[in-house]
VOBA-1610 file (N, C-alpha, C; in pm, whole numbers, padded with zeros to 5 digits, always signed):
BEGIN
Unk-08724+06983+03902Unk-08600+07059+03917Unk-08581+07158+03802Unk-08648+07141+03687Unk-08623+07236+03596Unk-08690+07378+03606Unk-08813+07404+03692Unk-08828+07513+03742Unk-08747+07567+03826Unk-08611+07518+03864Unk-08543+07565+03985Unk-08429+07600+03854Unk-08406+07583+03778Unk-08312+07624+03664Unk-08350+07748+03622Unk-08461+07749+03581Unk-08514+07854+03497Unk-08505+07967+03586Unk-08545+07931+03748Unk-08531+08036+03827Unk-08402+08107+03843Unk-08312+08012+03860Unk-08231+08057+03852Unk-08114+08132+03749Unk-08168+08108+03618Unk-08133+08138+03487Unk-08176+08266+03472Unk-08331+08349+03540Unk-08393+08423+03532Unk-08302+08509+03663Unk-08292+08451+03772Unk-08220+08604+03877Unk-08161+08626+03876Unk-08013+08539+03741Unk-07921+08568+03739Unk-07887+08716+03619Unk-07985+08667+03512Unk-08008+08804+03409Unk-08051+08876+03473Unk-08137+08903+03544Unk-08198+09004+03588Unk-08102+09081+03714Unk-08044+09036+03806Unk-07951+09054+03920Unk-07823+09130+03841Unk-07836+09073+03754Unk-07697+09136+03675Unk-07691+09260+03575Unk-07845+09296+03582Unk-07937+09421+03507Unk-07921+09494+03551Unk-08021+09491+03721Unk-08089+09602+03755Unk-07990+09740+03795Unk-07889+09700+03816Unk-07812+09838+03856Unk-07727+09899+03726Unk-07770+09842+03604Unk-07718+09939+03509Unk-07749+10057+03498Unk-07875+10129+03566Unk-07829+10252+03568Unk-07741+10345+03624Unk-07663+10266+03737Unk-07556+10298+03781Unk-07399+10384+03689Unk-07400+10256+03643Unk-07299+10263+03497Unk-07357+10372+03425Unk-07497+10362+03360Unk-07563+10475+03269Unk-07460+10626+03338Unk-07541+10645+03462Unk-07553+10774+03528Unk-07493+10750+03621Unk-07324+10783+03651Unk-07241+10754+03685Unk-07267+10887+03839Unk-07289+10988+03774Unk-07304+11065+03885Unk-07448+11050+04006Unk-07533+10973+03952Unk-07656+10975+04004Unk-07601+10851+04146Unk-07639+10929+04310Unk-07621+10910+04350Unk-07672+10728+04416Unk-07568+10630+04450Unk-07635+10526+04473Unk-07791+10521+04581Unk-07765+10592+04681Unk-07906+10605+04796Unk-07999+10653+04689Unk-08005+10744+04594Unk-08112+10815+04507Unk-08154+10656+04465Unk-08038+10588+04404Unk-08108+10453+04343Unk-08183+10354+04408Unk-08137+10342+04556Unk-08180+10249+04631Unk-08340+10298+04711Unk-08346+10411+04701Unk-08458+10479+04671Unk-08551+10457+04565Unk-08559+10524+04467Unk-08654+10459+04343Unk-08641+10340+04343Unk-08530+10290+04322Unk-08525+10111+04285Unk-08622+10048+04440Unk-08620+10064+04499Unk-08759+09981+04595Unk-08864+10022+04584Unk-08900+10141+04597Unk-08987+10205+04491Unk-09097+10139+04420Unk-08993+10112+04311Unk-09036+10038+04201Unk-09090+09882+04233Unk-08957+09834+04309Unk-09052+09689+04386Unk-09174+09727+04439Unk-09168+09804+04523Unk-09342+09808+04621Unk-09402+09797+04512Unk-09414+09910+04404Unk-09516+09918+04337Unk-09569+09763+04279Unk-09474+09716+04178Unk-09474+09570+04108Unk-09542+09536+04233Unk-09485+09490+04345Unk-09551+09368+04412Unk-09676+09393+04451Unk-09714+09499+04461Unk-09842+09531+04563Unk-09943+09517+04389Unk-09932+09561+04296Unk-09989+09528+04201Unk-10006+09376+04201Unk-09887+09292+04208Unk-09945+09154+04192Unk-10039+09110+04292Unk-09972+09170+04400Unk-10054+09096+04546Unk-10186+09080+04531Unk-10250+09241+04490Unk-10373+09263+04497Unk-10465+09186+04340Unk-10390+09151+04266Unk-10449+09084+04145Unk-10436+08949+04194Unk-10361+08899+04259Unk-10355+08743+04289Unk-10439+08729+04402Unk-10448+08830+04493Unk-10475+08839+04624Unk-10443+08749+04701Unk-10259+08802+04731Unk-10199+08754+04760Unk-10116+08854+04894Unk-10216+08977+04904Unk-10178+09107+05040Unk-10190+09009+05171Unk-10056+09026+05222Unk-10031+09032+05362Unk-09926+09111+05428Unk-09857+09105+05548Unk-09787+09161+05629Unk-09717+09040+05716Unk-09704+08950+05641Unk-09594+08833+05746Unk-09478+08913+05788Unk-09465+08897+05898Unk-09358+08934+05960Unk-09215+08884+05934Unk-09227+08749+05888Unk-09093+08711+05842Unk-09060+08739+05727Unk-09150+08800+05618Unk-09131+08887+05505Unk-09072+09032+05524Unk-09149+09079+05630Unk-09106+09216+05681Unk-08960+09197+05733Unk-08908+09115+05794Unk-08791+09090+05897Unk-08670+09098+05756Unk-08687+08988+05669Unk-08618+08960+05561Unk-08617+09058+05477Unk-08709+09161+05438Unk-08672+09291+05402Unk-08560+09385+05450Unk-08593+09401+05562Unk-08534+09496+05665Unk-08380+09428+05622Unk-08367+09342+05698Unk-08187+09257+05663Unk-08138+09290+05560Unk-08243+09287+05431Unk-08164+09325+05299Unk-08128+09465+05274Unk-08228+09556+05336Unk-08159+09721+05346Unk-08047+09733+05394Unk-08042+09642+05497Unk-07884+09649+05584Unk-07792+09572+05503Unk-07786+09485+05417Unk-07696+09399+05347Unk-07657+09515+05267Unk-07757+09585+05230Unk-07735+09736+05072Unk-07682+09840+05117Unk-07698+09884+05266Unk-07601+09990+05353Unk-07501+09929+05352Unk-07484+09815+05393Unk-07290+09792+05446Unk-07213+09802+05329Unk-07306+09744+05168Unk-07203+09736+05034Unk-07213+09852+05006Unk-07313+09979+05012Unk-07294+10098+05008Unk-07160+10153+05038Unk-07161+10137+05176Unk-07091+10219+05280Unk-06930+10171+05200Unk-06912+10051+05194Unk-06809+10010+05158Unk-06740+10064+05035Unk-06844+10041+04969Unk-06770+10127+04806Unk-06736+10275+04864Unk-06821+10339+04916Unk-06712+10513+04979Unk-06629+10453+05093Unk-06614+10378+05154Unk-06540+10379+05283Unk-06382+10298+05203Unk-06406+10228+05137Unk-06315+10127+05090Unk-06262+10192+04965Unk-06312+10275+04929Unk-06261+10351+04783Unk-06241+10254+04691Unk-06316+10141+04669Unk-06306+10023+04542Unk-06429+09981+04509Unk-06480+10047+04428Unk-06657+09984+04400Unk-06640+09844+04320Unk-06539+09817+04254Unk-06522+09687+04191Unk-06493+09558+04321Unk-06357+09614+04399Unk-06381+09494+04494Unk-06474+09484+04616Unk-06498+09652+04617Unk-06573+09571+04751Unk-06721+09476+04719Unk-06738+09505+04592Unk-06903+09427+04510Unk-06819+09222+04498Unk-06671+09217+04449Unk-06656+09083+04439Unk-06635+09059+04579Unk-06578+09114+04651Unk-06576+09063+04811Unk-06721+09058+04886Unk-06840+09121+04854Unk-06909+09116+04913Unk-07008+08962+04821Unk-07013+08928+04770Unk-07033+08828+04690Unk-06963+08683+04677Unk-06810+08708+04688Unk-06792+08615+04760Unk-06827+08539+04875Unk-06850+08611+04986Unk-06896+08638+05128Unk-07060+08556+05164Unk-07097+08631+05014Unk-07233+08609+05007Unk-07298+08410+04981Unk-07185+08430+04868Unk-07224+08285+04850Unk-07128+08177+04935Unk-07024+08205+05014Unk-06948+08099+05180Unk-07107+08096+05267Unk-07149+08217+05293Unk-07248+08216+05371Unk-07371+08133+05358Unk-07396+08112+05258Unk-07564+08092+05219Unk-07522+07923+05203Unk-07378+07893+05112Unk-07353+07771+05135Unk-07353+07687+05249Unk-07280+07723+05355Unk-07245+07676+05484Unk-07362+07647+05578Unk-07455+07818+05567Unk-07615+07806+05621Unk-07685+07683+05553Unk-07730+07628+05426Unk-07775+07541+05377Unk-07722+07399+05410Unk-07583+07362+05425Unk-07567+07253+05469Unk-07540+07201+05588Unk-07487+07338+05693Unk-07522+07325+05869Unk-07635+07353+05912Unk-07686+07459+05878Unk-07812+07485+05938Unk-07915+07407+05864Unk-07934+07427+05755Unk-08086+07336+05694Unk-08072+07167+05719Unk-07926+07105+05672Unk-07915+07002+05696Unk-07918+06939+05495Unk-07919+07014+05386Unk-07928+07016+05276Unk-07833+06902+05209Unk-07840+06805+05151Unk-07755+06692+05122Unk-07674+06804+05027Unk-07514+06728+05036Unk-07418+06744+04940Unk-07332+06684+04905Unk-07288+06633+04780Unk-07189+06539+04765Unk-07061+06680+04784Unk-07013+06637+04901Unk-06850+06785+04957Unk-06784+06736+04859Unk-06754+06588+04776Unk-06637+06576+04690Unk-06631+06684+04554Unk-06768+06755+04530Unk-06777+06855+04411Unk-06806+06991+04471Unk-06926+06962+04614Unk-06938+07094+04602Unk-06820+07220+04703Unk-06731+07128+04735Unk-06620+07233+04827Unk-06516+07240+04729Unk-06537+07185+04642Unk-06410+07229+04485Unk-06460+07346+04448Unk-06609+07325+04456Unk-06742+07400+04389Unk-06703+07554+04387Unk-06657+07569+04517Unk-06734+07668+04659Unk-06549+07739+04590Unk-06455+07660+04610Unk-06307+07673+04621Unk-06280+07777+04450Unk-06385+07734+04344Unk-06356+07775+04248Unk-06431+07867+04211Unk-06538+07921+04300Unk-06638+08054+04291Unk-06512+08186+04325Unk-06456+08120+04515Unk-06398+08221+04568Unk-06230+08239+04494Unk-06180+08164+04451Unk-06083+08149+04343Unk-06079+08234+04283Unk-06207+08198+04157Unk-06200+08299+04017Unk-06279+08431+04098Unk-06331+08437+04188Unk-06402+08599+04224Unk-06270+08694+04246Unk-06160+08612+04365Unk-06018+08686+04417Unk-05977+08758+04247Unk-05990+08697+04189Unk-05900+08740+04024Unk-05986+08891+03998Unk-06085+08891+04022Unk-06159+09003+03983Unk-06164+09084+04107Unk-06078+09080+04198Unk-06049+09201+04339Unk-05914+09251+04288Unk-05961+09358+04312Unk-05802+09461+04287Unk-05741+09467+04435Unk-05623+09474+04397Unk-05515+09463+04532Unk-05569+09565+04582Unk-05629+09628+04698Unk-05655+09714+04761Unk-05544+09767+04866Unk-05473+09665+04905Unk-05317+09664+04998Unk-05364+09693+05139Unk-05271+09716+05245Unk-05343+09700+05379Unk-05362+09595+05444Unk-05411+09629+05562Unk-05503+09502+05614Unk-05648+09447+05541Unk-05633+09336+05549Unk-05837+09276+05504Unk-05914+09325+05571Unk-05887+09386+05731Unk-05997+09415+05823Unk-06015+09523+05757Unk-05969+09634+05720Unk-06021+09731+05650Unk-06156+09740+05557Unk-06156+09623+05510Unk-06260+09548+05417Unk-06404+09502+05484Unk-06396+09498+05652Unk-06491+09459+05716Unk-06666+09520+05647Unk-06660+09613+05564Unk-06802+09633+05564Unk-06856+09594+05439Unk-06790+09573+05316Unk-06794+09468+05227Unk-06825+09313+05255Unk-06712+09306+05396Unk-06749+09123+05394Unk-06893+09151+05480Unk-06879+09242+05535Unk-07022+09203+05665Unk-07156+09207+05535Unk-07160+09340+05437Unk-07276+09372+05418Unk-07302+09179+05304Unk-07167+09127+05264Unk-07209+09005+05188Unk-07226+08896+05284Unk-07213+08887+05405Unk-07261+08812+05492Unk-07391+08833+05535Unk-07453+08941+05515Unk-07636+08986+05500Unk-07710+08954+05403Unk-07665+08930+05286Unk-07695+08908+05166Unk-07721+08751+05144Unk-07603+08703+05217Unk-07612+08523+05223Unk-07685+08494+05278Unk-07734+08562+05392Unk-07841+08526+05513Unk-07945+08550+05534Unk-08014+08636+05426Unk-08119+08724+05502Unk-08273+08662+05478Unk-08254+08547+05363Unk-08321+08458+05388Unk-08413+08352+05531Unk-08276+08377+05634Unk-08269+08250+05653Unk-08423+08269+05772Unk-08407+08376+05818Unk-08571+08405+05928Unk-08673+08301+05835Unk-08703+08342+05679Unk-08794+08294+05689Unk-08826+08138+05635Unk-08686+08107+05592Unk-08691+07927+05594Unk-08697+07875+05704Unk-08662+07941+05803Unk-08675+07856+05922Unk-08840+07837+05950Unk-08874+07950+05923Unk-09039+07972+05980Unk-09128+07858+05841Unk-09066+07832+05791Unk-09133+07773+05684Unk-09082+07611+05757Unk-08973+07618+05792Unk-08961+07486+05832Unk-09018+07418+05987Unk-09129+07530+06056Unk-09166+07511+06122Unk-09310+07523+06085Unk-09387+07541+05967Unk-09516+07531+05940Unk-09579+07590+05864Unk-09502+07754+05855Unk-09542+07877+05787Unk-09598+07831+05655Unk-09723+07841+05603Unk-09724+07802+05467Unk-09723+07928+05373Unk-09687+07969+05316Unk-09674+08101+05210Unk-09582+08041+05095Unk-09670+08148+04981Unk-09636+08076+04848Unk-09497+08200+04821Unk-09415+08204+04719Unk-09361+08270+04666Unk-09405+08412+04693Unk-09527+08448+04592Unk-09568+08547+04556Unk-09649+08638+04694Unk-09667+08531+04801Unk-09659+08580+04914Unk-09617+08671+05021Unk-09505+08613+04981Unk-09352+08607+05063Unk-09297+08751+04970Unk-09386+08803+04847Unk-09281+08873+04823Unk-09332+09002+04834Unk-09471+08963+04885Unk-09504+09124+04932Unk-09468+09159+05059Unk-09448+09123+05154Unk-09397+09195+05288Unk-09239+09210+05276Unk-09205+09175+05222Unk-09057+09128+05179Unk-09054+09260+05112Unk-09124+09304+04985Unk-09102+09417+04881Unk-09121+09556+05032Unk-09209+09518+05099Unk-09276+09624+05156Unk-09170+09680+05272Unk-09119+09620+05339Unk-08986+09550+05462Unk-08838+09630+05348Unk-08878+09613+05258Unk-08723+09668+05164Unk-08759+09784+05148Unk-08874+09876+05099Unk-08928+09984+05104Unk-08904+10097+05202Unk-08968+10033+05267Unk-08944+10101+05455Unk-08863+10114+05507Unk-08750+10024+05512Unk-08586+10023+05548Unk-08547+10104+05465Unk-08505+10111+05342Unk-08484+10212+05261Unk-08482+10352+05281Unk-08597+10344+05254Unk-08671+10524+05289Unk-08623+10555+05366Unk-08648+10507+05528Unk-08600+10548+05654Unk-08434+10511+05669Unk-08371+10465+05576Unk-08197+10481+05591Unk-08174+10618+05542Unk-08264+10641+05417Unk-08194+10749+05321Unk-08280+10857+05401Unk-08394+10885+05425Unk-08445+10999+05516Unk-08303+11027+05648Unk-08249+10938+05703Unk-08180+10952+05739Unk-08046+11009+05726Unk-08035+10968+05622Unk-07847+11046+05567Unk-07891+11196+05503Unk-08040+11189+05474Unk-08085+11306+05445Unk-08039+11423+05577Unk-08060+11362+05659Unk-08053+11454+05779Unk-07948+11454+05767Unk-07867+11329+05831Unk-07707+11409+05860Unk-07635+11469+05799Unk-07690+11499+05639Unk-07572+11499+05489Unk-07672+11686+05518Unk-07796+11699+05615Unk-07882+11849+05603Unk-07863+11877+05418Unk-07925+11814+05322Unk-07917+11835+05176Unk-07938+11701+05132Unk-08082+11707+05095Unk-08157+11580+05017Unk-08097+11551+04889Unk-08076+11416+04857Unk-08023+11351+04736Unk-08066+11440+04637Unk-08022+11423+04500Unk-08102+11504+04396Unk-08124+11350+04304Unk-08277+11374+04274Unk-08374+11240+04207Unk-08385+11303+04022Unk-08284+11355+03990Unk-08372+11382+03817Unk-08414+11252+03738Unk-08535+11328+03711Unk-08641+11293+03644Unk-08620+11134+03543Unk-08580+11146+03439Unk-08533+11020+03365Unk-08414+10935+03450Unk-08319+10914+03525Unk-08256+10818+03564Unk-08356+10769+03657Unk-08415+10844+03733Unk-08515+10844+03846Unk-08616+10725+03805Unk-08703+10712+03715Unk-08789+10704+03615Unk-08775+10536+03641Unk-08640+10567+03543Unk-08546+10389+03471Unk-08501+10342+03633Unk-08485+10362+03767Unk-08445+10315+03834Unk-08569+10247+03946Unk-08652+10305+03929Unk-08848+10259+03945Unk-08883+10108+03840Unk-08864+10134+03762Unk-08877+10061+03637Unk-08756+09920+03673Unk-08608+09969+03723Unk-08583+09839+03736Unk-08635+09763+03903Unk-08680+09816+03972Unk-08726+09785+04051Unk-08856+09675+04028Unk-08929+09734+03977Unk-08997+09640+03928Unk-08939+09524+03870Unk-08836+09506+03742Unk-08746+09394+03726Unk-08686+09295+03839Unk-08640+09363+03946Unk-08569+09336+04016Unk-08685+09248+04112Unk-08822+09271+04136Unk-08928+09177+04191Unk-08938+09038+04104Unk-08919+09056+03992Unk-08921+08896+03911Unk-08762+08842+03882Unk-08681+08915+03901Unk-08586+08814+03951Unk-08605+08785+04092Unk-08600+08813+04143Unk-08645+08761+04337Unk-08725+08641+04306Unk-08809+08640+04199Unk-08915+08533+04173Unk-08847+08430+04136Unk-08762+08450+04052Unk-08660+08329+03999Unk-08585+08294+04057Unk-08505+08406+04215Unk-08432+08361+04330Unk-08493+08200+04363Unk-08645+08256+04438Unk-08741+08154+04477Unk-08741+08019+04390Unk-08744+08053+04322Unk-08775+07930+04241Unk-08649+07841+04280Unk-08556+07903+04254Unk-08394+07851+04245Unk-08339+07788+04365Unk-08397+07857+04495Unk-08352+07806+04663Unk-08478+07776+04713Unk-08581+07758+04674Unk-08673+07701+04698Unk-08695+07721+04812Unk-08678+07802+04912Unk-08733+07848+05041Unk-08880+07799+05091Unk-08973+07788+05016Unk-09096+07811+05022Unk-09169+07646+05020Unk-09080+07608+04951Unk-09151+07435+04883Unk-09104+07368+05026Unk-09129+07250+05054Unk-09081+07176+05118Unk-09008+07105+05062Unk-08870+07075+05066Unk-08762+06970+04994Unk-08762+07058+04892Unk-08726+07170+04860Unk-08680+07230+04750Unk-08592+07168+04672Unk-08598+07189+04493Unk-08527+07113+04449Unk-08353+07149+04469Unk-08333+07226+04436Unk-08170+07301+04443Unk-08161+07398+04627Unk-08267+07400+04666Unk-08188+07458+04801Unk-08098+07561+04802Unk-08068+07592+04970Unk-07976+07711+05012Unk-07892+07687+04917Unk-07805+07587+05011Unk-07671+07575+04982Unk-07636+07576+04829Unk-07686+07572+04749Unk-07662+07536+04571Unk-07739+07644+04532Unk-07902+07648+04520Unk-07928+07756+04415Unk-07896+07887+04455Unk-07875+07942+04565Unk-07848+08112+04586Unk-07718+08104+04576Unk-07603+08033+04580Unk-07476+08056+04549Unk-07447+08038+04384Unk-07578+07972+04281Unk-07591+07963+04154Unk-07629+08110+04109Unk-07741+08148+04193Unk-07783+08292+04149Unk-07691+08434+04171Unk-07575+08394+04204Unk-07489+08488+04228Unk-07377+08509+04089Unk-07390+08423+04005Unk-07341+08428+03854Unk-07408+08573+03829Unk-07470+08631+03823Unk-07550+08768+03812Unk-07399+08818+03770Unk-07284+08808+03870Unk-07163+08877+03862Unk-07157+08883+03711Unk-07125+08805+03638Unk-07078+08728+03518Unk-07189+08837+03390Unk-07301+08868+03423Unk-07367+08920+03373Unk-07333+09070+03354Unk-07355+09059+03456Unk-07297+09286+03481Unk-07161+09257+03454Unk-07043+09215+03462Unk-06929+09229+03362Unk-06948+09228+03205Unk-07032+09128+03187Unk-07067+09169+03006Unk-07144+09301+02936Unk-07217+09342+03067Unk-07275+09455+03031Unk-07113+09582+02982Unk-07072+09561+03141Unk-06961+09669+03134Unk-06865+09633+03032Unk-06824+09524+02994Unk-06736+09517+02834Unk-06813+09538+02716Unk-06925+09481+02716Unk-07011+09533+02543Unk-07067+09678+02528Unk-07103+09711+02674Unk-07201+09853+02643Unk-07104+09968+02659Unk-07036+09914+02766Unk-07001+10015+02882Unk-06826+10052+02834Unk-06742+09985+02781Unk-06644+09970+02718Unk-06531+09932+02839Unk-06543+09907+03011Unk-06471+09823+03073Unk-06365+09737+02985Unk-06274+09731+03119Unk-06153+09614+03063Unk-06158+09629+02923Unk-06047+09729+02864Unk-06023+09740+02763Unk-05886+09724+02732Unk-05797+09658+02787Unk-05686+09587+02740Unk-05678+09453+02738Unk-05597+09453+02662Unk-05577+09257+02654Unk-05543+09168+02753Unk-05472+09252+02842Unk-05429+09215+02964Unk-05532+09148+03075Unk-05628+09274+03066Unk-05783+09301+03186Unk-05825+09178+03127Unk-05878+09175+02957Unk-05927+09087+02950Unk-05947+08915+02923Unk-05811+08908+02897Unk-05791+08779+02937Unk-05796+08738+03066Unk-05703+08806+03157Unk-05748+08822+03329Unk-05925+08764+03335Unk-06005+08850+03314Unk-06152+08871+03279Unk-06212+08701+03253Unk-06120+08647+03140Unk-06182+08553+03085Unk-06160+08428+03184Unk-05994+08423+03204Unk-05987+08327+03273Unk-06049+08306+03439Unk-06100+08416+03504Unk-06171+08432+03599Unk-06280+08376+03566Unk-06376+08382+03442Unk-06512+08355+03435Unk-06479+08233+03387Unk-06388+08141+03365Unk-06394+08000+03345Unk-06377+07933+03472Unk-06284+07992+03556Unk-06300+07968+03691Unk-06443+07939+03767Unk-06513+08075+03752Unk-06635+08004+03792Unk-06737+08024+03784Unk-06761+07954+03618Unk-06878+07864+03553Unk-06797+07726+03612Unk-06670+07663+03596Unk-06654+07539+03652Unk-06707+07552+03790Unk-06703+07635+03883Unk-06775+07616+04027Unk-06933+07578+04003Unk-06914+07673+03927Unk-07091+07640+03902Unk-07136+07482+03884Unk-07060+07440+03765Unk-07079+07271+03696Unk-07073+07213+03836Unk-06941+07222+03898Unk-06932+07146+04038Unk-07043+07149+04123Unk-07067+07250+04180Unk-07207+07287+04219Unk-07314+07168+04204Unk-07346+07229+04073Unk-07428+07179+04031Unk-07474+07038+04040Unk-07363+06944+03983Unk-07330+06851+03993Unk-07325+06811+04173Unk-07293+06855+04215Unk-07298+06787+04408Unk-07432+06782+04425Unk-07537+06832+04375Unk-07686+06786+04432Unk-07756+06665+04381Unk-07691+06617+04287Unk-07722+06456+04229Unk-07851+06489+04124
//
């Protein structure tokens, strides 16, 4: 189980990285990023593949790619459609980890002691609400935030199933059709808005560069995902339901970026708000944690 820690210790730094160039280069358009940034995965993975020789084209790698382009359009869409890039990222995350929980202990069948982990679950979506700004309105308005974090919780799940029917593939497997499946979706979303927007993104050179570069990052946290939900092992140690709703602390990460680097929440107000949210849930987490015995 302690490789399922580390994994998860690892996708959570890293998850909580890769879009600092966002913050950097405030104007640099997100599709430009989601562009290079897969990019940068293909490259990393197809480098490992071919040194491990570990090249294939599983289809349930490819499938699980594809889902995650669509999980990255709907939180896209949401931050312009919703005019809140802060909540629609905690709403879609919330979303993310109800989903992946619920999938792991209905669908996989994943033991849980419910006396910790629905406190668990109660004190993720708790302390996340603290970090949503009143947006006002209806919630349905919000529909493409919750949908694109309901893709995010799930997009796994094609290929645990296929694993739970025989599929044998290792990690590093799994993460080349997967890198390749995120690539391709990509491209062909943003070739797309290329058209309808008739005026291609603009890619300069150095953000461009650093957003390739975290792409590559962003392939070894996926590695530490794995490790963490164990998709791949049989009887994984931490599972759906617990390690991908662990690896979603990432949140917790990119807020420290934006208060130390970035100068975010700069009143006393924000940040106590701030603090007492993130005690909220690291205790989900302990609970969590604690429900897998």
């Amino acid at each position: 189980m302690g490789n399922s820690y580390i994994g998860a210790l690892l996708a959570i730094f890293i998850f909580g990285s890769y879009m600092v160039p966002l913050k950097k280069w405030s104007s640099y358009s997100s599709w430009s990023f989601l562009s290079m940034m897969t990019t940068g995965a293909l490259i990393c993975s197809l480098v490992i593949a071919f040194v491990t020789g570990s090249f294939n084209l599983n289809p349930m790698g490819l499938l699980c790619g594809l889902l995650w382009v669509a999980g990255g359009a709907f939180c896209f869409w949401a931050v312009q459609a919703e005019a809140d890039l802060a909540g629609a990222g905690v709403r879609a995350m919330g979303v993310s980890i109800l989903a992946s929980f619920l999938s792991g202990v209905l669908l996989f069948g994943e033991p849980s002691n419910f006396a910790l982990s629905i406190p668990a679950i109660v004190c993720f979506l708790v302390g996340l609400s603290r970090l949503t700004p009143s947006s006002g309105g209806s919630v349905f308005k919000n529909w493409r935030s919750f949908l694109g974090g309901f893709v995010f919780g799930t997009y796994l799940i094609p290929f645990k199933i296929a694993t739970a029917h025989g599929l044998q593939l290792s990690d590093l497997e799994f993460m080349c059709p997967l890198s390749i499946g995120i690539f391709v979706g990509s491209q062909i979303l943003v070739g797309i808005l290329m058209l309808k927007r008739k005026k291609a993104f603009d890619f300069p050179l150095v953000p461009s560069l650093i957003c390739v570069g975290t792409g590559a990052l962003w392939t070894f946290g996926m590695h530490g995902c794995f490790w963490a939900i164990a998709p791949i092992a049989a009887g994984g140690s931490l599972g759906y339901a617990v390690g991908y709703p662990l690896t979603q602390l990432n949140l917790l990460v990119n807020l420290c970026w934006g208060v130390i680097v970035f100068g975010e929440y700069k009143t006393a107000k924000e940040r106590i708000k701030l603090l007492l949210a993130t005690f909220v849930i690291l205790a989900g987490a302990v609970l969590l944690t604690l429900s897998k015995g």
